[in-house]
N, CA, C and O atoms as a GROMACS GRO file, in nm:
protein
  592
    1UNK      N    1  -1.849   1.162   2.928
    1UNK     CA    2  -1.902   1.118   2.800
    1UNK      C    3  -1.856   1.209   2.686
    1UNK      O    4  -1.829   1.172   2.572
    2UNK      N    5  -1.850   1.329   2.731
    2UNK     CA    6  -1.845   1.455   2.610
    2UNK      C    7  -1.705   1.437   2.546
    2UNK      O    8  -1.680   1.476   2.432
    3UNK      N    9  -1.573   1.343   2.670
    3UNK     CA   10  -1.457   1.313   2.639
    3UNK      C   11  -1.429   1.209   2.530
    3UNK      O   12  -1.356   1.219   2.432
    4UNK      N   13  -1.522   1.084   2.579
    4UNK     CA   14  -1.526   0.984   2.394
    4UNK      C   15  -1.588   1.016   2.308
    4UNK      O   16  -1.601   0.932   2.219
    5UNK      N   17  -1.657   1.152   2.289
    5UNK     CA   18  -1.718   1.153   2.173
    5UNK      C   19  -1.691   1.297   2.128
    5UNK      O   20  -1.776   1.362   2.068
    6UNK      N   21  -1.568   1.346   2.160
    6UNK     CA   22  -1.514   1.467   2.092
    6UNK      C   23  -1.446   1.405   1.996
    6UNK      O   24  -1.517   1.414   1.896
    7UNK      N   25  -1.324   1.331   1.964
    7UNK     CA   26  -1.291   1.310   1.858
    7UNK      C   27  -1.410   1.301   1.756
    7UNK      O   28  -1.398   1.406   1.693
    8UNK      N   29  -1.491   1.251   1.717
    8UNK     CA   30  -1.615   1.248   1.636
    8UNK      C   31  -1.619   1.416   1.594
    8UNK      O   32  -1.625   1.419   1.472
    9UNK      N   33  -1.618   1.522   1.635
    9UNK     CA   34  -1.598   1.642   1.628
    9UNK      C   35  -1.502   1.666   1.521
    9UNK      O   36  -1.539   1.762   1.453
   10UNK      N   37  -1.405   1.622   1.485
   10UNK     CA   38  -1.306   1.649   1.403
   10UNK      C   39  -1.327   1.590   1.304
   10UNK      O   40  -1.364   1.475   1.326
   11UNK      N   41  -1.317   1.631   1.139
   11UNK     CA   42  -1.334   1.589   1.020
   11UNK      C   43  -1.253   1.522   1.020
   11UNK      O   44  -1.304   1.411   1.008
   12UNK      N   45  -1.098   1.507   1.028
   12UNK     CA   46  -0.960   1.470   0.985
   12UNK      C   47  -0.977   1.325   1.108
   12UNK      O   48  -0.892   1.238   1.089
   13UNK      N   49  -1.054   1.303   1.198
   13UNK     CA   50  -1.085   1.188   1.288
   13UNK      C   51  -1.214   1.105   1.257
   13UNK      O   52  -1.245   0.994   1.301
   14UNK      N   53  -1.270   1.175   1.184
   14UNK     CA   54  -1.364   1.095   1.136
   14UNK      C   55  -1.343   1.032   1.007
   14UNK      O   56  -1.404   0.932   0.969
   15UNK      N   57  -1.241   1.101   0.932
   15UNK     CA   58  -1.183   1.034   0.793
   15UNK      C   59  -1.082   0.927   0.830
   15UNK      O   60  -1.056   0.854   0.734
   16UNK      N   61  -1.042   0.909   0.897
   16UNK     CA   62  -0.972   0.864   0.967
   16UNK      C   63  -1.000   0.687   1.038
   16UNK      O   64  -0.961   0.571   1.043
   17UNK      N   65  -1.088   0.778   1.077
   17UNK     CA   66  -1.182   0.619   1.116
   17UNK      C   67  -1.275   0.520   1.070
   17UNK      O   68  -1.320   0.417   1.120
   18UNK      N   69  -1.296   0.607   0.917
   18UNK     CA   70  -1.348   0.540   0.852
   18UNK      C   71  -1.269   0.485   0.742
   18UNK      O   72  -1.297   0.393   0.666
   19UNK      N   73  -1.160   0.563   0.750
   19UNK     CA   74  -1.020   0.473   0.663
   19UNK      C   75  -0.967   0.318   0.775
   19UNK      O   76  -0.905   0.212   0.782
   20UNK      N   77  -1.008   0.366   0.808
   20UNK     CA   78  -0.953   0.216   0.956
   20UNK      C   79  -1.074   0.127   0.918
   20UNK      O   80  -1.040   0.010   0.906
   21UNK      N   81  -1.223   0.152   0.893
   21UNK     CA   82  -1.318   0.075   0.881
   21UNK      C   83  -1.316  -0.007   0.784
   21UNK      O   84  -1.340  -0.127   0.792
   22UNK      N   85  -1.283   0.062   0.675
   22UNK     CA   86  -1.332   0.024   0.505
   22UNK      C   87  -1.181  -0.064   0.521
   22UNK      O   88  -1.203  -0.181   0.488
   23UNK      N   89  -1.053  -0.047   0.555
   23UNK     CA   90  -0.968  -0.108   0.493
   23UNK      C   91  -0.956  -0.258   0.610
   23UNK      O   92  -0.895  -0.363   0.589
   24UNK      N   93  -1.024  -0.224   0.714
   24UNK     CA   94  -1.003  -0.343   0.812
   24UNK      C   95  -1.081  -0.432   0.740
   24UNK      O   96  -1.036  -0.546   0.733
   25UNK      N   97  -1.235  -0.399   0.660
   25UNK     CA   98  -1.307  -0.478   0.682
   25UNK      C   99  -1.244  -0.539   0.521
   25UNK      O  100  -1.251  -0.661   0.505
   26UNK      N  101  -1.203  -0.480   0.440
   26UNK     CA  102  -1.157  -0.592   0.336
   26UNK      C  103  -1.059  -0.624   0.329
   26UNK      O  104  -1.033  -0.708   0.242
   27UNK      N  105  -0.939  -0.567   0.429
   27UNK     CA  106  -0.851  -0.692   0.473
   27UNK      C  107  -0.870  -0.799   0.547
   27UNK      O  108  -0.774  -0.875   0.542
   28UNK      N  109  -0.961  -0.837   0.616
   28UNK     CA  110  -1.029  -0.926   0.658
   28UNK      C  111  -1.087  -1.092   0.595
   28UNK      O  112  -1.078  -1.209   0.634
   29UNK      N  113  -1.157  -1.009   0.456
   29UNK     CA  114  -1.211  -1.081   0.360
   29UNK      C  115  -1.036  -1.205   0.248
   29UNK      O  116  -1.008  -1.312   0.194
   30UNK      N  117  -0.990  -1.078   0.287
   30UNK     CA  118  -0.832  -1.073   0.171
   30UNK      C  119  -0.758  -1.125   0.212
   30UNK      O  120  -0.703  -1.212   0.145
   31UNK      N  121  -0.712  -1.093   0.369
   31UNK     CA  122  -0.626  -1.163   0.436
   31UNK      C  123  -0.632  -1.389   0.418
   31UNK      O  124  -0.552  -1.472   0.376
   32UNK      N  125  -0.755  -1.396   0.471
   32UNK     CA  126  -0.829  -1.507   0.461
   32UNK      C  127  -0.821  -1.587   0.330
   32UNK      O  128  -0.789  -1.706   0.318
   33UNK      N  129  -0.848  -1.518   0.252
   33UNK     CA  130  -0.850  -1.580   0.069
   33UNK      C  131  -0.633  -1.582   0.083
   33UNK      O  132  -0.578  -1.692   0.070
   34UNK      N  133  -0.569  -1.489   0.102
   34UNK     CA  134  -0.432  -1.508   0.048
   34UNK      C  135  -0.404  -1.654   0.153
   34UNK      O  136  -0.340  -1.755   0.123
   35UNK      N  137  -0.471  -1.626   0.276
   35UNK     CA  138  -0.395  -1.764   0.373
   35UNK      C  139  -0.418  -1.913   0.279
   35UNK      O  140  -0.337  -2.005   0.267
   36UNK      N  141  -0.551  -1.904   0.221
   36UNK     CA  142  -0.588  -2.034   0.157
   36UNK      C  143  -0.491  -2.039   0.036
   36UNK      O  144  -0.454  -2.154   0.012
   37UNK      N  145  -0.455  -1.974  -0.019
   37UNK     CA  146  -0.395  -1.970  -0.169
   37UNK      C  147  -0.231  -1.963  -0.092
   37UNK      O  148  -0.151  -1.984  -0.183
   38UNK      N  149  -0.176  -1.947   0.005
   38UNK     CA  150  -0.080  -1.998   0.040
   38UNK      C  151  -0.002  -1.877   0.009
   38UNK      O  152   0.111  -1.923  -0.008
   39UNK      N  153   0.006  -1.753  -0.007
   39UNK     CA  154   0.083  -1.627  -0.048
   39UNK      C  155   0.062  -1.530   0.075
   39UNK      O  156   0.025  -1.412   0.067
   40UNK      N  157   0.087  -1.588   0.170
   40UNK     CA  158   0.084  -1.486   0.353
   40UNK      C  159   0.180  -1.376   0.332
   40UNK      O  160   0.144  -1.265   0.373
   41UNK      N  161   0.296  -1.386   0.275
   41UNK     CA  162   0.404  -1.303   0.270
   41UNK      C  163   0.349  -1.206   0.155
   41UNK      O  164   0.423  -1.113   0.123
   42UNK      N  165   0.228  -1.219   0.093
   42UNK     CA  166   0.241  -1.137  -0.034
   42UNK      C  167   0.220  -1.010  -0.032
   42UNK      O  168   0.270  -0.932  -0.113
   43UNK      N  169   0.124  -0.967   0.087
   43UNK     CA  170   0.086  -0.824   0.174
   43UNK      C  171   0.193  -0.747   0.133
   43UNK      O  172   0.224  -0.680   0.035
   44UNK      N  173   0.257  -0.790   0.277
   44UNK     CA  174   0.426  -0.722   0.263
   44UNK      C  175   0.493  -0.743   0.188
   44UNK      O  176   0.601  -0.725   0.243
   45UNK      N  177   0.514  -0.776   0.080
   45UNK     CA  178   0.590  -0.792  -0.004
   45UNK      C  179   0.513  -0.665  -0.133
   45UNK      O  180   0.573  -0.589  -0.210
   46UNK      N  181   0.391  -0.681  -0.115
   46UNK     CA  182   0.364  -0.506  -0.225
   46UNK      C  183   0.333  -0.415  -0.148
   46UNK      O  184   0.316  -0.299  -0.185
   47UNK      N  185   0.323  -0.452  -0.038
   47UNK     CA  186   0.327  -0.294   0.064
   47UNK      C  187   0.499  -0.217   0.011
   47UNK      O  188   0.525  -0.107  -0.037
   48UNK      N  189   0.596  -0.346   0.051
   48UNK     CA  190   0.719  -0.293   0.045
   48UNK      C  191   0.731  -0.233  -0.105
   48UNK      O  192   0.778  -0.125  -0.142
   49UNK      N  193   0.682  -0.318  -0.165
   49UNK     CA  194   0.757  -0.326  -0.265
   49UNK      C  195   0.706  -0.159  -0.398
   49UNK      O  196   0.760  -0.125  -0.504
   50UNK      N  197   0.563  -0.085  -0.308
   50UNK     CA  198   0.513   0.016  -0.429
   50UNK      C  199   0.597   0.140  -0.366
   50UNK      O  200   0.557   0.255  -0.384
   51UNK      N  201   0.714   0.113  -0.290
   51UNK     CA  202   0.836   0.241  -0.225
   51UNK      C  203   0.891   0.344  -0.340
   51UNK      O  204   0.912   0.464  -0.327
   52UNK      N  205   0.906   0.275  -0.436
   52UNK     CA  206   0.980   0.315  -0.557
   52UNK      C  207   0.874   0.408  -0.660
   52UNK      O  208   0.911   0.512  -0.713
   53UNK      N  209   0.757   0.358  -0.674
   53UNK     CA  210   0.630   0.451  -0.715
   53UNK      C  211   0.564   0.549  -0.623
   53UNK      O  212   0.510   0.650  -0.669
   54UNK      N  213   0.567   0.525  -0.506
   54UNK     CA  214   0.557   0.633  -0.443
   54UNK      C  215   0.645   0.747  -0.447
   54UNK      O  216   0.601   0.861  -0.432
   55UNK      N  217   0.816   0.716  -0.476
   55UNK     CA  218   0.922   0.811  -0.445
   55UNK      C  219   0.911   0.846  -0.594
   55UNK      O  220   0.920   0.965  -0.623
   56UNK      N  221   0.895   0.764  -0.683
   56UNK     CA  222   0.868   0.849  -0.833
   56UNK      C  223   0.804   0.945  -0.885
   56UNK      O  224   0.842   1.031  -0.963
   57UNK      N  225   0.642   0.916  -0.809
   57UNK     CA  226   0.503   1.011  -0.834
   57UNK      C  227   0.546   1.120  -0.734
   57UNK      O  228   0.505   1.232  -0.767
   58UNK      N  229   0.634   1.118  -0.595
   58UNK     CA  230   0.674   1.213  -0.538
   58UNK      C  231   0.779   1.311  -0.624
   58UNK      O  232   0.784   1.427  -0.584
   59UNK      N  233   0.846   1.282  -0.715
   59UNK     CA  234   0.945   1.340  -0.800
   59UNK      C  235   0.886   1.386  -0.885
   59UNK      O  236   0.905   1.507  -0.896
   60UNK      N  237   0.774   1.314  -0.999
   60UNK     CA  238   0.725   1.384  -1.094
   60UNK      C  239   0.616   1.470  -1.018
   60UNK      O  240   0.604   1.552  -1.109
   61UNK      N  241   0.547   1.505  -0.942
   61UNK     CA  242   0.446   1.542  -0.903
   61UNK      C  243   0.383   1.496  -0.935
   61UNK      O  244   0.335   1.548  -1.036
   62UNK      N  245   0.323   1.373  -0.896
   62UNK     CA  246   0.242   1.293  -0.934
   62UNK      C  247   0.153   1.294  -0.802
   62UNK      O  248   0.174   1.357  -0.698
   63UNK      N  249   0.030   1.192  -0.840
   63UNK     CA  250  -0.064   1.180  -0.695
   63UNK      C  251  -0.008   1.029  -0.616
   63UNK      O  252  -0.053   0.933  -0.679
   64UNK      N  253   0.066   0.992  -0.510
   64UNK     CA  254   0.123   0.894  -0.484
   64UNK      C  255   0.001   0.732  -0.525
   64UNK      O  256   0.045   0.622  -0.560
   65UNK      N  257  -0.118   0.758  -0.511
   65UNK     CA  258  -0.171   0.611  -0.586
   65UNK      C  259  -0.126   0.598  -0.712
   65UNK      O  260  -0.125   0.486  -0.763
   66UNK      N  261  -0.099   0.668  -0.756
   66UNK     CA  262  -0.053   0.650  -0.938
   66UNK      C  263   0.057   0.571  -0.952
   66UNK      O  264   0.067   0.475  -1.028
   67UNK      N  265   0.148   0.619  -0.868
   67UNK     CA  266   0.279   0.559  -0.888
   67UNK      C  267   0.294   0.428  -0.775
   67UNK      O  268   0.397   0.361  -0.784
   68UNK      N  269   0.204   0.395  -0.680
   68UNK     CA  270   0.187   0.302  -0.610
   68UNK      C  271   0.128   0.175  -0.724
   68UNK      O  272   0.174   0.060  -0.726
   69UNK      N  273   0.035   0.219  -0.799
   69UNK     CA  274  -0.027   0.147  -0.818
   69UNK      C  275   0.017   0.046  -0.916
   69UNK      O  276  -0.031  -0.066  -0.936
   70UNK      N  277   0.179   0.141  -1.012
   70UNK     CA  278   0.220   0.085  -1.117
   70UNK      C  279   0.314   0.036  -1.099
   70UNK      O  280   0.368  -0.018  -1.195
   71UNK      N  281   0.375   0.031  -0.967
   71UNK     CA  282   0.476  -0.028  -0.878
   71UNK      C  283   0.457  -0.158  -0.862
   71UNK      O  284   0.528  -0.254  -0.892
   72UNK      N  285   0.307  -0.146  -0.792
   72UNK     CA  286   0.248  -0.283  -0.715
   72UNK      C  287   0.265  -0.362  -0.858
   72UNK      O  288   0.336  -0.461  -0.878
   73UNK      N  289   0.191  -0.300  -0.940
   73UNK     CA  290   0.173  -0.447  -1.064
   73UNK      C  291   0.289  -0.445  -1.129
   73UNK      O  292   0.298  -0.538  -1.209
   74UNK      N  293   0.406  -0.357  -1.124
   74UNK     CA  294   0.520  -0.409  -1.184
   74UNK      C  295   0.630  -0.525  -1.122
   74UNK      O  296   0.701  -0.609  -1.176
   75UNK      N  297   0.600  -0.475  -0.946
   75UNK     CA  298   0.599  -0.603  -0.884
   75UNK      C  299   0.575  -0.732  -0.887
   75UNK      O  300   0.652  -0.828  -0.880
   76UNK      N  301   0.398  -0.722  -0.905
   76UNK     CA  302   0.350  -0.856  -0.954
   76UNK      C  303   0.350  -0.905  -1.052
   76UNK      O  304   0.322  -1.023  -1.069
   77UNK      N  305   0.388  -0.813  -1.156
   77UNK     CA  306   0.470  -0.895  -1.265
   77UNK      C  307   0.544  -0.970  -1.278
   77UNK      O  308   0.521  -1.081  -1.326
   78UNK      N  309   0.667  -0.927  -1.235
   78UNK     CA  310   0.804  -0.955  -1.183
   78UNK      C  311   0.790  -1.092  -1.113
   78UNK      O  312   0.845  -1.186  -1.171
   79UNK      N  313   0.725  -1.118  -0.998
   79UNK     CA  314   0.693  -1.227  -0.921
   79UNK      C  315   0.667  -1.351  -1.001
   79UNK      O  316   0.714  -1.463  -0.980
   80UNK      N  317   0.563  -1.302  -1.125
   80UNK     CA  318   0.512  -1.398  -1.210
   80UNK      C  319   0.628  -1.433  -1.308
   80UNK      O  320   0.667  -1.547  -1.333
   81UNK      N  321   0.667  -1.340  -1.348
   81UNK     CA  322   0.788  -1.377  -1.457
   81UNK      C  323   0.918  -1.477  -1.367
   81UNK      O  324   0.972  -1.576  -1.418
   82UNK      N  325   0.941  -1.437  -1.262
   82UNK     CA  326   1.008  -1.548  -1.165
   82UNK      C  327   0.971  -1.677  -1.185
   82UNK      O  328   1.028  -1.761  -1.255
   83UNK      N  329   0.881  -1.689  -1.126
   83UNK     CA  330   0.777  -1.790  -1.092
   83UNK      C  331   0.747  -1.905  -1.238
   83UNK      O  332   0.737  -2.028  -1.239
   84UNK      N  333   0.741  -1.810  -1.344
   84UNK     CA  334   0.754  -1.908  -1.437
   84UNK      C  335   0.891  -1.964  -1.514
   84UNK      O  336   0.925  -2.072  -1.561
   85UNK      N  337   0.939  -1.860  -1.505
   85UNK     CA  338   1.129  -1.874  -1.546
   85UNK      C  339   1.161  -1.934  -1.484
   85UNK      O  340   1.193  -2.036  -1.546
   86UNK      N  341   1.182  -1.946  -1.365
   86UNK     CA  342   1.293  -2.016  -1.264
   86UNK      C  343   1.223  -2.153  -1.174
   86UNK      O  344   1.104  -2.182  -1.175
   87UNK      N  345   1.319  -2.217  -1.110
   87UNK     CA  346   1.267  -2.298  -1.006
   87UNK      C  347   1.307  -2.271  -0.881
   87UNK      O  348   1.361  -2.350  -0.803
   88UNK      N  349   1.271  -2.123  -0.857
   88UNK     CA  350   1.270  -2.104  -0.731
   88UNK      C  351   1.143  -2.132  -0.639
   88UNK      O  352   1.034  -2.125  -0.694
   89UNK      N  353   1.146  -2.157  -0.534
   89UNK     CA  354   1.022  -2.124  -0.465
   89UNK      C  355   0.924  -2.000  -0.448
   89UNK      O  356   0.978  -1.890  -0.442
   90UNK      N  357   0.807  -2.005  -0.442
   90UNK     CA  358   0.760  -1.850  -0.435
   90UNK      C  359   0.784  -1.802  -0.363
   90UNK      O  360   0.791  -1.682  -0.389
   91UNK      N  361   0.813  -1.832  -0.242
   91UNK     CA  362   0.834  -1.762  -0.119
   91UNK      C  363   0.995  -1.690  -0.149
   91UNK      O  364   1.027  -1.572  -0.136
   92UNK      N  365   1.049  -1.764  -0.176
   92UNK     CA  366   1.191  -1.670  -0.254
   92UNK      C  367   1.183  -1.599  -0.297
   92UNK      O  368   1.249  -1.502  -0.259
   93UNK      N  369   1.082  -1.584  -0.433
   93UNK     CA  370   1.090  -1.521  -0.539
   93UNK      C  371   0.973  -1.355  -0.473
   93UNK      O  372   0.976  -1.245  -0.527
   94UNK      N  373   0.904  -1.386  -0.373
   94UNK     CA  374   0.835  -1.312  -0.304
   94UNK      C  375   0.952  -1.212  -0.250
   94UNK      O  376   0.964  -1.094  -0.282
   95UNK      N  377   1.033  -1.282  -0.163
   95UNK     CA  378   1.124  -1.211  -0.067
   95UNK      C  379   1.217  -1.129  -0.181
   95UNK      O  380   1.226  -1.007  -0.168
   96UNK      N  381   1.275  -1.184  -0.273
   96UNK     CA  382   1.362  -1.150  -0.394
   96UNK      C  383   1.302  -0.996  -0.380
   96UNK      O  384   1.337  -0.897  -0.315
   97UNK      N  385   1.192  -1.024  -0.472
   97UNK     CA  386   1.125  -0.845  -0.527
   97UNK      C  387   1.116  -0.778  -0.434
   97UNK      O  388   1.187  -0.679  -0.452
   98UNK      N  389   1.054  -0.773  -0.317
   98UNK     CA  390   0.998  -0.683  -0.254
   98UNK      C  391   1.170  -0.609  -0.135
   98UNK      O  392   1.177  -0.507  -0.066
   99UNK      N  393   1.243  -0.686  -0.154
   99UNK     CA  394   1.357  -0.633  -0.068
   99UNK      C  395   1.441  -0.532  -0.126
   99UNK      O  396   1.498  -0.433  -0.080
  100UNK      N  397   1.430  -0.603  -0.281
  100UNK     CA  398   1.466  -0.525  -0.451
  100UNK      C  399   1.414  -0.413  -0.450
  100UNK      O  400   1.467  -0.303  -0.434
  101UNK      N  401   1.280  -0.448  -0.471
  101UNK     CA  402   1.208  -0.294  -0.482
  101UNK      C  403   1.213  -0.200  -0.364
  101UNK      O  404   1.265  -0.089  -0.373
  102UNK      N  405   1.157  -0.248  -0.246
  102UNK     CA  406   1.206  -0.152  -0.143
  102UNK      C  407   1.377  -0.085  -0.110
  102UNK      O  408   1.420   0.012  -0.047
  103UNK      N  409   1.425  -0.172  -0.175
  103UNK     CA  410   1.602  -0.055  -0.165
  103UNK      C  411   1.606  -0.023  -0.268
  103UNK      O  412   1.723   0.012  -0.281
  104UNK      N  413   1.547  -0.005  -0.381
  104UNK     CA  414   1.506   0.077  -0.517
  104UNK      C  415   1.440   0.172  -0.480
  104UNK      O  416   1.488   0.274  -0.530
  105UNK      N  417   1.315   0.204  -0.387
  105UNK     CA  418   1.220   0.289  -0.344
  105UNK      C  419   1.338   0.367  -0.257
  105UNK      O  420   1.392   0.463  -0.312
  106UNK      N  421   1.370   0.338  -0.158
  106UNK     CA  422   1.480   0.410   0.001
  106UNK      C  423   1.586   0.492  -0.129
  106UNK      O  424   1.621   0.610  -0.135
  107UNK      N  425   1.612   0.395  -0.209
  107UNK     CA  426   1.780   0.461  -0.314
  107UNK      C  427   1.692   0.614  -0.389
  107UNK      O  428   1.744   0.725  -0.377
  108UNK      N  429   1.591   0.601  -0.444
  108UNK     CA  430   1.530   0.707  -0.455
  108UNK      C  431   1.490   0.844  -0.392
  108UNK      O  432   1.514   0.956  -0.439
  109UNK      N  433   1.439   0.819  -0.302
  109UNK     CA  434   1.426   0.880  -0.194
  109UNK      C  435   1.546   0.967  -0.156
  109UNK      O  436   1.544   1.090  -0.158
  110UNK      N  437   1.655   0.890  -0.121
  110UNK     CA  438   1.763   0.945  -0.095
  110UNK      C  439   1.777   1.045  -0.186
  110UNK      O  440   1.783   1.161  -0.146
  111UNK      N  441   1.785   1.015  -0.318
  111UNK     CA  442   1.850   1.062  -0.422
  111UNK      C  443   1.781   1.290  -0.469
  111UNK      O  444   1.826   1.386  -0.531
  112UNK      N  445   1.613   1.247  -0.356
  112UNK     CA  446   1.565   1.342  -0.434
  112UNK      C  447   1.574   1.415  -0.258
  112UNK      O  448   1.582   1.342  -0.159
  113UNK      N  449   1.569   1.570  -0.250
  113UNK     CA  450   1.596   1.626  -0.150
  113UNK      C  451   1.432   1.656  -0.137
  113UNK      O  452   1.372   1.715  -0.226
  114UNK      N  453   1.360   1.602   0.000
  114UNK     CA  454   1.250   1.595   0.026
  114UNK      C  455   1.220   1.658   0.174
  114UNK      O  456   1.286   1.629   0.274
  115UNK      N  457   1.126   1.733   0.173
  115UNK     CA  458   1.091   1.743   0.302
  115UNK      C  459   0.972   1.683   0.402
  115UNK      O  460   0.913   1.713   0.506
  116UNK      N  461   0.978   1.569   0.292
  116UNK     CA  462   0.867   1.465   0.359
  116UNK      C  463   0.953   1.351   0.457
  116UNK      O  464   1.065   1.311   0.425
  117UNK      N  465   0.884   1.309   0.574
  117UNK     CA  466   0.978   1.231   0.654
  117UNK      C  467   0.966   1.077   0.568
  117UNK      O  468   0.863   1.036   0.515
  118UNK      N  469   1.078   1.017   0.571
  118UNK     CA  470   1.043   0.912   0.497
  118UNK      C  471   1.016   0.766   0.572
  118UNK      O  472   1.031   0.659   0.512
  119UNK      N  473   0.989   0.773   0.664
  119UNK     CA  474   0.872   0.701   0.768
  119UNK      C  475   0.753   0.726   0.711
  119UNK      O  476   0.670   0.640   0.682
  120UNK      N  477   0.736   0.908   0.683
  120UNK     CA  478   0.573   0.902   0.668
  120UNK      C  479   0.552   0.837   0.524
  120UNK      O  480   0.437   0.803   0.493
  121UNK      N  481   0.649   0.820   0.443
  121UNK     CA  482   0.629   0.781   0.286
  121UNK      C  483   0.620   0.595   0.306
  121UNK      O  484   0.573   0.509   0.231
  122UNK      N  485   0.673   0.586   0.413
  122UNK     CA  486   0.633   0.446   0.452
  122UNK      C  487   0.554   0.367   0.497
  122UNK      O  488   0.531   0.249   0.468
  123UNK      N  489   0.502   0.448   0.584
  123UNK     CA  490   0.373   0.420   0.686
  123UNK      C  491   0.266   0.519   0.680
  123UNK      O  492   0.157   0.496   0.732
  124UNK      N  493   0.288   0.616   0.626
  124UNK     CA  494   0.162   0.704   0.593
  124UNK      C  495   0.131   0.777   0.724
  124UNK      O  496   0.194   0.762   0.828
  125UNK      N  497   0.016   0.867   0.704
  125UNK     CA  498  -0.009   0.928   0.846
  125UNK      C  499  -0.143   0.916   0.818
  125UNK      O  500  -0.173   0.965   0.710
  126UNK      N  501  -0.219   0.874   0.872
  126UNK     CA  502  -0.364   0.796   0.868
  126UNK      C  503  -0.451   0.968   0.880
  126UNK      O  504  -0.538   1.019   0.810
  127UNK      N  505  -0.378   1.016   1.000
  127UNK     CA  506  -0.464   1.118   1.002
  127UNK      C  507  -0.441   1.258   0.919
  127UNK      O  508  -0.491   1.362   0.959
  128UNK      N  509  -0.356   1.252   0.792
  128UNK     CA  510  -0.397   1.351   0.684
  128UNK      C  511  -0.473   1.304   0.597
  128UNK      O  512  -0.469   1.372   0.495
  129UNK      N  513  -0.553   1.202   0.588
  129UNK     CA  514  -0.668   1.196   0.488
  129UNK      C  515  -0.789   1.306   0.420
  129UNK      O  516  -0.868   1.382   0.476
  130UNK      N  517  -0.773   1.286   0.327
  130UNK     CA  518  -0.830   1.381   0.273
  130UNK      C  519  -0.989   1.324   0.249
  130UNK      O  520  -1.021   1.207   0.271
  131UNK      N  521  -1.070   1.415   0.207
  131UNK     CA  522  -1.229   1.362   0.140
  131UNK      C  523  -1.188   1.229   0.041
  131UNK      O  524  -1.200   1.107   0.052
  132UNK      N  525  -1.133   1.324  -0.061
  132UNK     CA  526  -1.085   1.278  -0.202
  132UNK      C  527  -1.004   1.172  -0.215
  132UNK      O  528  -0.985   1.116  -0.323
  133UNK      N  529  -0.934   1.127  -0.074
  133UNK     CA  530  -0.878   1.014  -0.056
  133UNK      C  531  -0.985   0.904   0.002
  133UNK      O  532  -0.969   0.783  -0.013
  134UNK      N  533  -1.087   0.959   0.065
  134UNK     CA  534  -1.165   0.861   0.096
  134UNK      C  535  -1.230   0.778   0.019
  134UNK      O  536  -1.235   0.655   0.024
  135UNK      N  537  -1.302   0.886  -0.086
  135UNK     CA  538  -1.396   0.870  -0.213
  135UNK      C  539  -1.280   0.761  -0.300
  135UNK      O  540  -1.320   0.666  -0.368
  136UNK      N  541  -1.132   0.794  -0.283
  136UNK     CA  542  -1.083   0.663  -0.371
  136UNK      C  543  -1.095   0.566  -0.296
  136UNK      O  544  -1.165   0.477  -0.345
  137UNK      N  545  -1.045   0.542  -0.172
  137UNK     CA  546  -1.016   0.411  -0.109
  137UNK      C  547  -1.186   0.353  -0.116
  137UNK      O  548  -1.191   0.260  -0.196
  138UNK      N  549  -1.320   0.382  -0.054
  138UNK     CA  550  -1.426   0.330  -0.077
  138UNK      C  551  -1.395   0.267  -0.244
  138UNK      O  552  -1.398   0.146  -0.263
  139UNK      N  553  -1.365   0.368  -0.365
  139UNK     CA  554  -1.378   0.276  -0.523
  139UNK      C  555  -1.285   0.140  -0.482
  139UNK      O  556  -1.320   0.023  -0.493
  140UNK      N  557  -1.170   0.189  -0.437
  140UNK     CA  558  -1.073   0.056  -0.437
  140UNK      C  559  -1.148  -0.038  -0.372
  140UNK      O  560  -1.183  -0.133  -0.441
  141UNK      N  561  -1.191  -0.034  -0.227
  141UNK     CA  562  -1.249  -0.147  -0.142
  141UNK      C  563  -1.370  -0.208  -0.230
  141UNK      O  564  -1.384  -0.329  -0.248
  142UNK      N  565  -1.440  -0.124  -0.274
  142UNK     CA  566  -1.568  -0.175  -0.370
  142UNK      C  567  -1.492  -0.290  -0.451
  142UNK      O  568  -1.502  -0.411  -0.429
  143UNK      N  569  -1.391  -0.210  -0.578
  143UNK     CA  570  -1.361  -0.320  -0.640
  143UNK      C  571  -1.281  -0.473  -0.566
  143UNK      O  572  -1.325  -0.586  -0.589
  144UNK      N  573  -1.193  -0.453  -0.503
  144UNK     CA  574  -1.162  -0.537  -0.429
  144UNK      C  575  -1.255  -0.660  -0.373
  144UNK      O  576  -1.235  -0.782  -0.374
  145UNK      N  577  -1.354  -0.589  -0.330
  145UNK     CA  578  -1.505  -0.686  -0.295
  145UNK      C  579  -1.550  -0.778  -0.361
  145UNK      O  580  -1.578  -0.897  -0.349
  146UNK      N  581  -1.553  -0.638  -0.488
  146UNK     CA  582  -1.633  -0.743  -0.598
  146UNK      C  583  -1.486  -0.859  -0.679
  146UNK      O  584  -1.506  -0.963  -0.742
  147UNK      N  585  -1.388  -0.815  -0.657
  147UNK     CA  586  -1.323  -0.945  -0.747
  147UNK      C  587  -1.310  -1.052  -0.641
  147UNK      O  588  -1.304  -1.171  -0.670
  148UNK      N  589  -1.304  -1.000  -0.499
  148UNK     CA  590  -1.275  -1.160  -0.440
  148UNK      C  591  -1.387  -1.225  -0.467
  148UNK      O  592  -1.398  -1.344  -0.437
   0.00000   0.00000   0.00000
């Protein structure tokens, strides 16, 4: 018993698991609302696509949500300005940006000499969470809640 309930012992496993909680449970809610509205691809498409704000806020010294965050909506800008300009399909115009922006994000990256692995700038490492990262992601999930 003392073996499943040592992780619980560790701060950096307990932040951890409650980053797995809060974000499962309103992707859940989110996932569901994008299937109805017909935008499945849209996840990945601003996951990929905030590469370039992350590798920016990594250059200026920035805090990487900052530059994620102005990524994502310059993204979803972009999508929209498609979307009304052109007669492409969304699903095009989805795939368009986020392949854009993600070899905009990688071209960056390259460009700056980092000793961060750039897997982890991709996928993150769940288990360096910080307090202060928690205390944001709970504000984000809150708001998230309340707009769906």
């Amino acid at each position: 018993m003392n073996l499943l309930l040592e992780p619980f012992t560790y701060n950096y496993m307990v932040n951890a698991m409650w980053v797995c909680a809060l974000v499962g449970a309103v992707c859940g809610f989110l996932s569901a609302y994008l299937m109805l509205k017909g935008w499945s691809l849209i996840g990945d498409a601003l996951s990929h696509a905030i590469v370039p704000g992350v590798a920016g806020a990594y250059m200026l010294g920035l805090p990487f949500s900052i530059g994620a965050f102005f990524s994502g909506g310059l993204a979803a800008l972009a999508m929209l300005f498609l979307n009304q300009r052109t007669k492409l399909r969304e699903d095009a115009i989805i795939g368009l940006i986020f392949t854009s922006f993600f070899a905009l994000g990688l071209f960056m990256v390259s460009l700056s000499p980092t000793s961060v692995n750039i897997q982890t700038i991709v996928l993150g490492n769940i288990l360096a969470i910080t307090p202060g990262d928690l205390v944001q992601l709970v504000i984000i999930c809150g708001v998230s809640m309340t707009v769906l």
